[in-house]
TORKOL-4160 file (C-alpha; in steps of 0.2 Angstrom, whole numbers, padded with zeros to 4 digits, m for minus):
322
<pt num="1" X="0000" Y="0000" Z="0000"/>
<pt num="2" X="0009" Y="0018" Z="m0008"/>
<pt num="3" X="0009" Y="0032" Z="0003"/>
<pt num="4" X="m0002" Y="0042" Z="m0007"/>
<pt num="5" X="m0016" Y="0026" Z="m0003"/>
<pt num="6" X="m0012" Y="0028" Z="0017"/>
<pt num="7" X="m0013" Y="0047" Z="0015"/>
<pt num="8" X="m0032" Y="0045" Z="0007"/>
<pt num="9" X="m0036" Y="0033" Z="0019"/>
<pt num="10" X="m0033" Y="0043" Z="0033"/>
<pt num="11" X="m0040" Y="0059" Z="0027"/>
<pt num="12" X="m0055" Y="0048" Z="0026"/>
<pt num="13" X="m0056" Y="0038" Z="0041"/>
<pt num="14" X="m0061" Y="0051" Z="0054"/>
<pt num="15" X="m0080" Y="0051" Z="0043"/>
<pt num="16" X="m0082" Y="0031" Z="0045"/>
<pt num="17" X="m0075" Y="0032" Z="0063"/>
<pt num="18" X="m0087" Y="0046" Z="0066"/>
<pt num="19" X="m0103" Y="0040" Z="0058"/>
<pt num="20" X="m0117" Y="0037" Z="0070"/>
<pt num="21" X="m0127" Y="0022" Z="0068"/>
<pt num="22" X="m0141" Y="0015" Z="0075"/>
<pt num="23" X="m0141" Y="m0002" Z="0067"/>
<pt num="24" X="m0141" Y="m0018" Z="0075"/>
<pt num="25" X="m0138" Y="m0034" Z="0069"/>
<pt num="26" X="m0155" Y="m0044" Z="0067"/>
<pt num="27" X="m0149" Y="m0059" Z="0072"/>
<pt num="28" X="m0131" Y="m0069" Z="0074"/>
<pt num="29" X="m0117" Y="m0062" Z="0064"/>
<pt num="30" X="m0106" Y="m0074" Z="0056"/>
<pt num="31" X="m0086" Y="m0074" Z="0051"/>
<pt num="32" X="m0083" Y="m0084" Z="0038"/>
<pt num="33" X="m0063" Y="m0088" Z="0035"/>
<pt num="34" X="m0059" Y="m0095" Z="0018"/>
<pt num="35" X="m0047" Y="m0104" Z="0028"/>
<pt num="36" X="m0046" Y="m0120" Z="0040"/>
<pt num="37" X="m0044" Y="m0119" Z="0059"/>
<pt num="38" X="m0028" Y="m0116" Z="0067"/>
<pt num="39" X="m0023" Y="m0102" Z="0056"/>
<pt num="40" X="m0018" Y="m0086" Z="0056"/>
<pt num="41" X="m0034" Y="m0077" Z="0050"/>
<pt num="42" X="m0043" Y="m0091" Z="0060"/>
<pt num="43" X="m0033" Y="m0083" Z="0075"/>
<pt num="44" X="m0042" Y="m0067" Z="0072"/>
<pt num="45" X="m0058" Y="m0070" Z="0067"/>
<pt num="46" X="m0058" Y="m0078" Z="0083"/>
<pt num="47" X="m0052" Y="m0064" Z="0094"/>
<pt num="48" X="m0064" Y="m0051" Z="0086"/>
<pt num="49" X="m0077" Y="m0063" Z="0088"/>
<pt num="50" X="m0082" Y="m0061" Z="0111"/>
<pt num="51" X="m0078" Y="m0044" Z="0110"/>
<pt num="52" X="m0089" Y="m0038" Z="0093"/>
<pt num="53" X="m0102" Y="m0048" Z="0101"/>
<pt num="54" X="m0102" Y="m0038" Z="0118"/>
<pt num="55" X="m0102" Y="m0022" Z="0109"/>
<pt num="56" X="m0118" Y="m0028" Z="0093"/>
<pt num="57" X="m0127" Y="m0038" Z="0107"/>
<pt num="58" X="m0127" Y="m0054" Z="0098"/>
<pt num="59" X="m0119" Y="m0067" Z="0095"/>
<pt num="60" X="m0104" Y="m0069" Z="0085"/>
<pt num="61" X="m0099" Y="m0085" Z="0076"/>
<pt num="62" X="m0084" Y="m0092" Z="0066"/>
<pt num="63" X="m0087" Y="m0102" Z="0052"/>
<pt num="64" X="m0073" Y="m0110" Z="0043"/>
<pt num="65" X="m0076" Y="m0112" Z="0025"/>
<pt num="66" X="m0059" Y="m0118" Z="0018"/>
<pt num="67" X="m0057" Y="m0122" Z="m0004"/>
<pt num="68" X="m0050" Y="m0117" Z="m0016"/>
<pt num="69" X="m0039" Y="m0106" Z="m0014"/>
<pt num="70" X="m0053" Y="m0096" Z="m0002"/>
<pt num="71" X="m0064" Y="m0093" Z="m0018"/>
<pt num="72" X="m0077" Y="m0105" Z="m0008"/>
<pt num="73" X="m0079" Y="m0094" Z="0006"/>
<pt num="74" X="m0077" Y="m0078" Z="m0003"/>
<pt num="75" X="m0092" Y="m0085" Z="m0015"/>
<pt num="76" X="m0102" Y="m0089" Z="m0001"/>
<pt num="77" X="m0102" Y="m0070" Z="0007"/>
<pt num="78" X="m0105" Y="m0062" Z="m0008"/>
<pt num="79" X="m0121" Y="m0072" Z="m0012"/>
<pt num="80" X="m0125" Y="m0071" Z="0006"/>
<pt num="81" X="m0142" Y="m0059" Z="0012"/>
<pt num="82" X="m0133" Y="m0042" Z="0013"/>
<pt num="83" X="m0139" Y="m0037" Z="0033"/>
<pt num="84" X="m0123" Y="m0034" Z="0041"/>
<pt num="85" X="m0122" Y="m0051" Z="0049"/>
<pt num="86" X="m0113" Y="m0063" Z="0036"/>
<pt num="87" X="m0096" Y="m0055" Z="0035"/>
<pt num="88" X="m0077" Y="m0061" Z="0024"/>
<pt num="89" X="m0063" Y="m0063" Z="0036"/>
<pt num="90" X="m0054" Y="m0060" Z="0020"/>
<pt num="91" X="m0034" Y="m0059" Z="0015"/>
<pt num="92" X="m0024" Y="m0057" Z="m0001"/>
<pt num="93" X="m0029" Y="m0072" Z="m0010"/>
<pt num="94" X="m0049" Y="m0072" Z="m0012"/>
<pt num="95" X="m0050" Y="m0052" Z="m0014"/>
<pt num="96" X="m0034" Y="m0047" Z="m0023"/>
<pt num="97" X="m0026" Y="m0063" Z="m0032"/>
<pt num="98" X="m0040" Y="m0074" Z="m0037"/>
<pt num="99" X="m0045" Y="m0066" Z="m0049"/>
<pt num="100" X="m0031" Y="m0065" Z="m0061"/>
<pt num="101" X="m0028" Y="m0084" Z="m0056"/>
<pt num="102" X="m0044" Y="m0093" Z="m0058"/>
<pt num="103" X="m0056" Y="m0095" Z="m0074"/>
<pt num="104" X="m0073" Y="m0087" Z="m0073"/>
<pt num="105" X="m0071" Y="m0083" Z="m0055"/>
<pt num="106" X="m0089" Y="m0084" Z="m0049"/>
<pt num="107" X="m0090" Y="m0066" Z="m0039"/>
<pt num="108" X="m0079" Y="m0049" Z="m0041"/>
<pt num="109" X="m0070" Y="m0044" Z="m0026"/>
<pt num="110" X="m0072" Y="m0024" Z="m0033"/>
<pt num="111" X="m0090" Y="m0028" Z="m0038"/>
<pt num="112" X="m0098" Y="m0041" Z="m0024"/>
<pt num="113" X="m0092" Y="m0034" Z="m0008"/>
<pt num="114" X="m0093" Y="m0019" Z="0002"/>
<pt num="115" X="m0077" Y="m0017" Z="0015"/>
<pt num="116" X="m0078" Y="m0013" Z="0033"/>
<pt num="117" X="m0064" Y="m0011" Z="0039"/>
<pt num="118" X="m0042" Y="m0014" Z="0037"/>
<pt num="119" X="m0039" Y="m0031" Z="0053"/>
<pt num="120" X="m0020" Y="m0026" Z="0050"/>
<pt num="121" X="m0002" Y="m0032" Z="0037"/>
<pt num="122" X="0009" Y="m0045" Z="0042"/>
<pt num="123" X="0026" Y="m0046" Z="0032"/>
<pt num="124" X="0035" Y="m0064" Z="0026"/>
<pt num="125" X="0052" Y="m0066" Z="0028"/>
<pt num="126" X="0062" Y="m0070" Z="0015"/>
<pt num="127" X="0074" Y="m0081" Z="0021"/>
<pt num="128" X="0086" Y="m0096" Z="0017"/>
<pt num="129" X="0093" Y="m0110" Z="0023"/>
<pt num="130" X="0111" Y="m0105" Z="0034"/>
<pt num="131" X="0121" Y="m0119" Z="0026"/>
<pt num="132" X="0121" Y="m0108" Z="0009"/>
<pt num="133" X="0133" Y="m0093" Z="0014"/>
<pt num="134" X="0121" Y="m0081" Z="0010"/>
<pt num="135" X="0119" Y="m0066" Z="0024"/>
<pt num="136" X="0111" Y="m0053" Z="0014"/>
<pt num="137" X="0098" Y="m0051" Z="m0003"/>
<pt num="138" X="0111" Y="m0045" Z="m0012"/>
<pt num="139" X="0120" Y="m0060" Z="m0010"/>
<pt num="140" X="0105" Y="m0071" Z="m0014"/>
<pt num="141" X="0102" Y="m0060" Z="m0031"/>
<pt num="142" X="0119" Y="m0061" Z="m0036"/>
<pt num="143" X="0120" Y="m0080" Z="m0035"/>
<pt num="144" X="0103" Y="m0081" Z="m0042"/>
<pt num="145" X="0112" Y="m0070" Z="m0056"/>
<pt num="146" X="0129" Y="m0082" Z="m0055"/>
<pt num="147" X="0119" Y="m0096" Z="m0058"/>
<pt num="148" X="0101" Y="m0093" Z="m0066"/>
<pt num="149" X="0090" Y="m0108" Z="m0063"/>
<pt num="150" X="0099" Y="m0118" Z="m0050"/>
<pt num="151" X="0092" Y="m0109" Z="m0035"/>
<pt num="152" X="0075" Y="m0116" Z="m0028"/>
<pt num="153" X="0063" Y="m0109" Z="m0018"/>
<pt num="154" X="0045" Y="m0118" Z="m0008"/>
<pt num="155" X="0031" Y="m0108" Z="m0004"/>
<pt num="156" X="0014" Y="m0113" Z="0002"/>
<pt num="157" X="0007" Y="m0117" Z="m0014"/>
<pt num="158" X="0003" Y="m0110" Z="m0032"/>
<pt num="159" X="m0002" Y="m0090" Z="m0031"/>
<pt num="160" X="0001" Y="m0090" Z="m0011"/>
<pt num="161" X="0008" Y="m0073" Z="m0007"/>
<pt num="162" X="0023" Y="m0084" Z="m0003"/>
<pt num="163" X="0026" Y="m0087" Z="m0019"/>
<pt num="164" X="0020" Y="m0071" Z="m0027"/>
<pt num="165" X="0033" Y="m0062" Z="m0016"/>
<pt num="166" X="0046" Y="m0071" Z="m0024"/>
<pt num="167" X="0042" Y="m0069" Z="m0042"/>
<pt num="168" X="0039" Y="m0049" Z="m0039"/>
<pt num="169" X="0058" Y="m0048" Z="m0031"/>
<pt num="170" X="0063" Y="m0061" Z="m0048"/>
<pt num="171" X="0056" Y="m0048" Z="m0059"/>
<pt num="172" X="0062" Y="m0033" Z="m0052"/>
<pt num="173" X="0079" Y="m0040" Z="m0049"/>
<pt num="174" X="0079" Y="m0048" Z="m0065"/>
<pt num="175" X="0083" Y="m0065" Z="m0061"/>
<pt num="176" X="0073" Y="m0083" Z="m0061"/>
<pt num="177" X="0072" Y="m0094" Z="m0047"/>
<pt num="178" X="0062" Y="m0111" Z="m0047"/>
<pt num="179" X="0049" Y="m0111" Z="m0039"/>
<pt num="180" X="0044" Y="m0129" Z="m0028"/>
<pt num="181" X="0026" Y="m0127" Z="m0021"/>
<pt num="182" X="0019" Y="m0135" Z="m0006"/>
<pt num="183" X="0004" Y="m0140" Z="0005"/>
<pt num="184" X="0005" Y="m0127" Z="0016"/>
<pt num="185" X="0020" Y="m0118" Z="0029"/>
<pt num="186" X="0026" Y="m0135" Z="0038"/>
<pt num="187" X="0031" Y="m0144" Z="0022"/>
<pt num="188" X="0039" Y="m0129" Z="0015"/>
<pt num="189" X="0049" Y="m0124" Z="0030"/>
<pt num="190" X="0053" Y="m0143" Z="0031"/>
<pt num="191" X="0059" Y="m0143" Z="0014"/>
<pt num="192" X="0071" Y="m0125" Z="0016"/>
<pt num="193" X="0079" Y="m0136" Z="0032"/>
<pt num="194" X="0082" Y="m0150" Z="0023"/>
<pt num="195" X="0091" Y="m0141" Z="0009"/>
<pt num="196" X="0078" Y="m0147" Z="m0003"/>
<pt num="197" X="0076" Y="m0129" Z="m0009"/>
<pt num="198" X="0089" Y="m0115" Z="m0005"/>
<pt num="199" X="0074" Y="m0098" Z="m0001"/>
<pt num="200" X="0057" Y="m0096" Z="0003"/>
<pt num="201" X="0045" Y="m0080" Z="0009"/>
<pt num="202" X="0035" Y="m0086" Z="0023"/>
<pt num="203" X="0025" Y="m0080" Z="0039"/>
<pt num="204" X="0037" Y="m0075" Z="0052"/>
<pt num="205" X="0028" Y="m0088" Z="0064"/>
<pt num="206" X="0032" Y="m0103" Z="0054"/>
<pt num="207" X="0051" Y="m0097" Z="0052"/>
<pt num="208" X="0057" Y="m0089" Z="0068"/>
<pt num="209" X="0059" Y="m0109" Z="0078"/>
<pt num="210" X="0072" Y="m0113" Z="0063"/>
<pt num="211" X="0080" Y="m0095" Z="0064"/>
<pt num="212" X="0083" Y="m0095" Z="0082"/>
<pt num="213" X="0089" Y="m0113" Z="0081"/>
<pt num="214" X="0103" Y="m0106" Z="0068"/>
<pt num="215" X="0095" Y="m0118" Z="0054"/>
<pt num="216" X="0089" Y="m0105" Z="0043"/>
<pt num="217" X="0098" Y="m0084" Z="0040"/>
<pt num="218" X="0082" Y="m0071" Z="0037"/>
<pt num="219" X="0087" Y="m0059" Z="0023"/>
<pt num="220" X="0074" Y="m0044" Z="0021"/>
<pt num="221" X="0055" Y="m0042" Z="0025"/>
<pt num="222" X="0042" Y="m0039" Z="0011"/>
<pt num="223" X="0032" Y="m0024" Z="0020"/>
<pt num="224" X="0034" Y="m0009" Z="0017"/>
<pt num="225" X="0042" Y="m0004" Z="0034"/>
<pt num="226" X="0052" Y="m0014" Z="0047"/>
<pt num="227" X="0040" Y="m0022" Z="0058"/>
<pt num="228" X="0044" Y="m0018" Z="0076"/>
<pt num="229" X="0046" Y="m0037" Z="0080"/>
<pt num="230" X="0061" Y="m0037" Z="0070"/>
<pt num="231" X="0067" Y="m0021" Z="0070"/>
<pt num="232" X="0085" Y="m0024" Z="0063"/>
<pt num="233" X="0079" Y="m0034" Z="0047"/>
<pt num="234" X="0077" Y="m0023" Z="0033"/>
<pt num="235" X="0064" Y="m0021" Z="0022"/>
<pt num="236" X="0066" Y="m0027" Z="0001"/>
<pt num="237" X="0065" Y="m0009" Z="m0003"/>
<pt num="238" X="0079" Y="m0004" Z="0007"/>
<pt num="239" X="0087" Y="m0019" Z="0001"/>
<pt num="240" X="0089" Y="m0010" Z="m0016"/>
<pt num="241" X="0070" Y="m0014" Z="m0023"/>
<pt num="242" X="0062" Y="0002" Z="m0019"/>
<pt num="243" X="0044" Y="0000" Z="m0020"/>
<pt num="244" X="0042" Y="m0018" Z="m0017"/>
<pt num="245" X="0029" Y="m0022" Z="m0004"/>
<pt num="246" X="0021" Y="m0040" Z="m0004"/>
<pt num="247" X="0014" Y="m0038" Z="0012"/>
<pt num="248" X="0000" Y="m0052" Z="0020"/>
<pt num="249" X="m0016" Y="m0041" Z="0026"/>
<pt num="250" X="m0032" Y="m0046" Z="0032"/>
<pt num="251" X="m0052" Y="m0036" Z="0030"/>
<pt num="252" X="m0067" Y="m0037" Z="0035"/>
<pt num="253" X="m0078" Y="m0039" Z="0019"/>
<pt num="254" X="m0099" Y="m0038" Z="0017"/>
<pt num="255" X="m0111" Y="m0043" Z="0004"/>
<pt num="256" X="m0108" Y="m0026" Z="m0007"/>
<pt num="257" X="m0129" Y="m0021" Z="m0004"/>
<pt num="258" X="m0126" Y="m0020" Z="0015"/>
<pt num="259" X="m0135" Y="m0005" Z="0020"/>
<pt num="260" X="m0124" Y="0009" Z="0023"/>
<pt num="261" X="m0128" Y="0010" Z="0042"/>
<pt num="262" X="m0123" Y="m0006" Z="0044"/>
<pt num="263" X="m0106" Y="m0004" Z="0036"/>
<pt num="264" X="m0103" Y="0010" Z="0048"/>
<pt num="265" X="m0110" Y="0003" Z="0064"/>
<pt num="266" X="m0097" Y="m0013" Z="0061"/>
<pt num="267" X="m0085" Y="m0002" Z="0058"/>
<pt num="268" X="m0084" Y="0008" Z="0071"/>
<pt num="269" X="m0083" Y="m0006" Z="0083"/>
<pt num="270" X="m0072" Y="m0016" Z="0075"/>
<pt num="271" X="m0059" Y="0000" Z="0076"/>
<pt num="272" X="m0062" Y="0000" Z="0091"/>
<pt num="273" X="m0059" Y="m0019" Z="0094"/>
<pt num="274" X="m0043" Y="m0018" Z="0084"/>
<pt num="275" X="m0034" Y="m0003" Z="0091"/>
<pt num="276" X="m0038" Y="m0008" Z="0108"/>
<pt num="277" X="m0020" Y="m0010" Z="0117"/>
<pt num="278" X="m0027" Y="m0027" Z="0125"/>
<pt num="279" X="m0028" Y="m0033" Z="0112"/>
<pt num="280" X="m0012" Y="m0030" Z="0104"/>
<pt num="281" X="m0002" Y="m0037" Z="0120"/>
<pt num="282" X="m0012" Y="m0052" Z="0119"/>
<pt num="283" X="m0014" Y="m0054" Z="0099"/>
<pt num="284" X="m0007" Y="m0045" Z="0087"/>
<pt num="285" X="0011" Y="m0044" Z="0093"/>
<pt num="286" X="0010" Y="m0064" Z="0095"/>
<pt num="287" X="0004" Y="m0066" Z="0076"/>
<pt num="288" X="0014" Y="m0052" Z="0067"/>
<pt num="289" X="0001" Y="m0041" Z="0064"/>
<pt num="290" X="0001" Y="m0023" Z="0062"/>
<pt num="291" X="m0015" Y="m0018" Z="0067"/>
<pt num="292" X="m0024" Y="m0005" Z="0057"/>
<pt num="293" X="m0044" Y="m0003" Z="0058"/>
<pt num="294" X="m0047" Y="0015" Z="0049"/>
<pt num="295" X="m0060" Y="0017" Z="0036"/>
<pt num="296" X="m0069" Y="0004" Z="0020"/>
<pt num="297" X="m0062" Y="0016" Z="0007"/>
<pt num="298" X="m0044" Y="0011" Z="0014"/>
<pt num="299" X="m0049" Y="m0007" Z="0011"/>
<pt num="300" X="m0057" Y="m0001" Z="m0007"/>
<pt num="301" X="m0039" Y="0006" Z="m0013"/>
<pt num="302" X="m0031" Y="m0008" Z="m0007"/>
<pt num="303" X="m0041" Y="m0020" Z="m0020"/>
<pt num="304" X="m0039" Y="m0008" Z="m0035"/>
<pt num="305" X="m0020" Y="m0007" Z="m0033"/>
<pt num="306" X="m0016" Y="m0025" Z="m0025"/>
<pt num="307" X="m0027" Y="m0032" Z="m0038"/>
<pt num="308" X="m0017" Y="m0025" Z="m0054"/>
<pt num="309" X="0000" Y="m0028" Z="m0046"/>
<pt num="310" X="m0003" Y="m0045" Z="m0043"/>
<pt num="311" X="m0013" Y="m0045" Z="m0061"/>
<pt num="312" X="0002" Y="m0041" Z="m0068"/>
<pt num="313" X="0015" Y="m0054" Z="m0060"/>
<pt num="314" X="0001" Y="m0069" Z="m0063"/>
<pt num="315" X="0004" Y="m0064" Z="m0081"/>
<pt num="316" X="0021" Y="m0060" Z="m0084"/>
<pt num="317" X="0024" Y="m0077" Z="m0071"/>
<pt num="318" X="0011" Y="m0087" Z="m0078"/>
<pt num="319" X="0005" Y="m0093" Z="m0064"/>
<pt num="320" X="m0008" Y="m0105" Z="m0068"/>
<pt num="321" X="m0019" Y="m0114" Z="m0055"/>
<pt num="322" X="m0032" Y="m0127" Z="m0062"/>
């Protein structure tokens, strides 16, 4: 997300955080995660779930509706009756990738959904595994350069952010690494450890345990600042990419006719949820999340830029998921 999309967002913000709203919620709301149990926007939907229920005065349930890719769940919203109380615990891939990856797509993440509210970013780490000599980016590009093709590097699966991290650096450093998906962090971290591939761009959960046991060097982070949890890694851009940002972010998302006073209601006490200092002591700092909250237009940008960005290196990669 560009500065010039943070600076809109913001002078914006203070009209969503001040609407007042006299909706309620009819009945239970529902989180739907495109994802399974266990993980990191599971995590969340989870811990906004007791307190957004204390503040609408109803229940609040988590509904985990993994597949493809998170284009199941994301289907599911979208078609969903648009009250305010079915809402997308959604992340990069349904809202801003699908759609260049997968064939008559059966909803529009522009067109079908009306955003609520920013959760926060998370960075991947680019890393690799210690035994290679490598200690900075620069070194991995110039071996990459020294030897094009013979560097590997596993990611989650095909069109993960994991992987479309990597390509962005390939194709603005101008070089070619292969790529090795796989089923999910484990698999992949397992694979970097083993020497099976030589790189990766992960979540920093997954990778830390094999840093800290001196198996794996961190190189660079893909957000566009240093988070503070590791302070003294710099970012790609400083790295020598300026303007690379592959960050991992999660959104609120509603059926697009969600009444207006709905969409403000939810977002304000979400906000309020996500800035709440308890709960980044207890949550965010645990799961590598920058938390945000601020106004749906934010959200809105995000979509229109992430969405021709990643467009562009599904193309020029071509990326193809049956």
């Amino acid at each position: 997300m560009n500065r010039a999309l943070r600076a809109v967002a913001a002078a914006l913000s203070f009209v969503a955080l001040g609407a007042s709203a006299d909706w309620t919620p009819a009945r239970a709301v529902r989180l739907v995660v495109p994802f399974a149990p266990g993980g990191q926007p599971d995590i969340v939907a989870r811990a906004l779930a007791e307190p957004l229920s204390r503040a609408l005065g109803q229940p609040v349930i988590v509904e985990n509706r993994p597949g493809a890719g998170g284009n199941i769940a994301a289907e599911a919203v979208a078609r969903s009756t648009p009250d305010g109380c079915t809402l997308l615990v959604g992340t990069n891939g349904p809202l801003a990738v699908s759609p260049s990856l997968y064939r008559n797509l059966p909803y529009d993440p522009q067109r079908d959904f009306a955003p609520v509210t920013l959760v926060g970013t998370s960075p991947n780490l680019i890393a690799v595994n210690a035994s290679l000599g490598i200690a900075t980016l620069g070194e991995l590009v110039a071996r990459a350069k020294a030897e094009p093709g013979k560097l590997n590097y596993s990611s989650v699966g095909k069109g993960s952010i994991s992987q479309l991290s990597m390509e962005l650096l390939d194709a603005m450093a101008g070089i070619s690494m292969v790529h090795v998906p796989y089923n999910g962090g484990a698999p992949a971290v397992t694979a970097l450890v083993a020497g099976d591939v030589q790189a990766i761009s992960l979540n920093p959960t997954a990778l830390i345990p094999q840093v800290q046991a001196g198996r794996v060097r961190v190189l660079a982070q893909t957000s566009a600042r240093r988070s503070p949890l590791v302070p003294d890694v710099p970012t790609v851009a400083e790295s020598g990419y300026a303007g690379f940002e592959a960050s991992v972010w999660i959104a609120i998302m509603a059926p697009a006719a969600t009444p207006r006073e709905a969409i403000a209601r939810l977002n304000a006490e979400l906000v309020k949820i996500i800035r709440d200092p308890r709960m980044k002591k207890e949550l965010w700092d645990r799961q590598w999340i920058d938390p945000r909250g601020g106004a749906p237009e934010e959200v809105a940008a995000i979509l229109r830029e992430e969405g021709s960005k990643w467009a562009r290196i599904v193309k020029s990669a071509r990326i193809e998921v049956e």
